[in-house]
N, C-alpha and C positions, 0 to 999 in steps of 0.2 A: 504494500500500500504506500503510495507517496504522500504522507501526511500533508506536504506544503500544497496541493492542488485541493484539500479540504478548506472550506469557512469554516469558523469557529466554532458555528451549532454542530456540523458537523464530524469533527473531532472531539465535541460534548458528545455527542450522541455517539459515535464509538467506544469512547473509554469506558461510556457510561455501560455497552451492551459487552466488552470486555470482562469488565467488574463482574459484571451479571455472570458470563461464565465461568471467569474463575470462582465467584460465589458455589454456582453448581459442582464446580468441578469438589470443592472440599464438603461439600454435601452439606453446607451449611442455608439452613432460611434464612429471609430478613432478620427473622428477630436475632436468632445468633450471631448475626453479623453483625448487630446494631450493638448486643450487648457484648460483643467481646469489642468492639470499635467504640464503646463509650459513645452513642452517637443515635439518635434518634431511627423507630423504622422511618419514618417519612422522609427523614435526610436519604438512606438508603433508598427507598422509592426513586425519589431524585436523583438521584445518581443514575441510579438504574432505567431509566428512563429518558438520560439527554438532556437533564436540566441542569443549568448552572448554578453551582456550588463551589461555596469557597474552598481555594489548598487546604486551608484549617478540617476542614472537613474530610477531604481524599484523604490526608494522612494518615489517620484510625485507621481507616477501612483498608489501606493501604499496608497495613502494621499489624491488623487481623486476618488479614490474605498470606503474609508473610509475604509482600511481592517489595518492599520498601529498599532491598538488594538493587533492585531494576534501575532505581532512580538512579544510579551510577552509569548506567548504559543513557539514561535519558537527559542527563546533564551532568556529563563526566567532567570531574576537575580538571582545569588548567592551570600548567604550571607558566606563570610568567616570568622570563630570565630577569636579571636585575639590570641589566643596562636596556631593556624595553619597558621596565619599571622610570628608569632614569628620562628614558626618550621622553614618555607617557606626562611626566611630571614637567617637561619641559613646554608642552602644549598647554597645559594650565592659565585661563587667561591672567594677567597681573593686574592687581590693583593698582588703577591712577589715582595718586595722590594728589587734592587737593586745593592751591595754594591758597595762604591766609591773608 
């Protein structure tokens, strides 16, 4: 799937029908999901459904699924060297001072 050729609803609406199988897949209902995710069924619902909810929210359920590993593949650290650190900081605009 090329994520970038999706709209927003519709990467909402995949994760959300994703969720839904991983749900399946550990044989867990709503409500176990809700209650091992601290997290409402109706959040669940939504989710599972394509509706927008906050990160705050996927975390739990993310952490109840055991999938919270992935997030490394989905926003892997970068290391930035120290003289692109140095560059980086050189572009910073400067403060015009002034006169009195």
């Amino acid at each position: 799937m090329d994520w970038n050729e999706l709209n927003n609803a519709a990467i909402i609406q995949e994760i959300g029908k994703r969720l839904k199988e991983y749900r399946f897949k550990k044989k867990f209902t709503q409500q176990e999901l809700a209650e091992r995710a601290g997290i409402s069924v109706f959040t669940i619902t939504q989710i599972e459904r394509g509706k927008p909810v906050s990160i705050a929210m996927l975390i739990p359920v993310f952490r109840a699924l055991r999938l919270l590993d992935n997030l490394e593949m989905f926003l892997p650290e970068i290391e930035i060297s120290p003289v692109e650190i140095l560059k980086l900081k050189g572009k910073q605009p400067k403060r015009i001072r002034s006169k009195k």
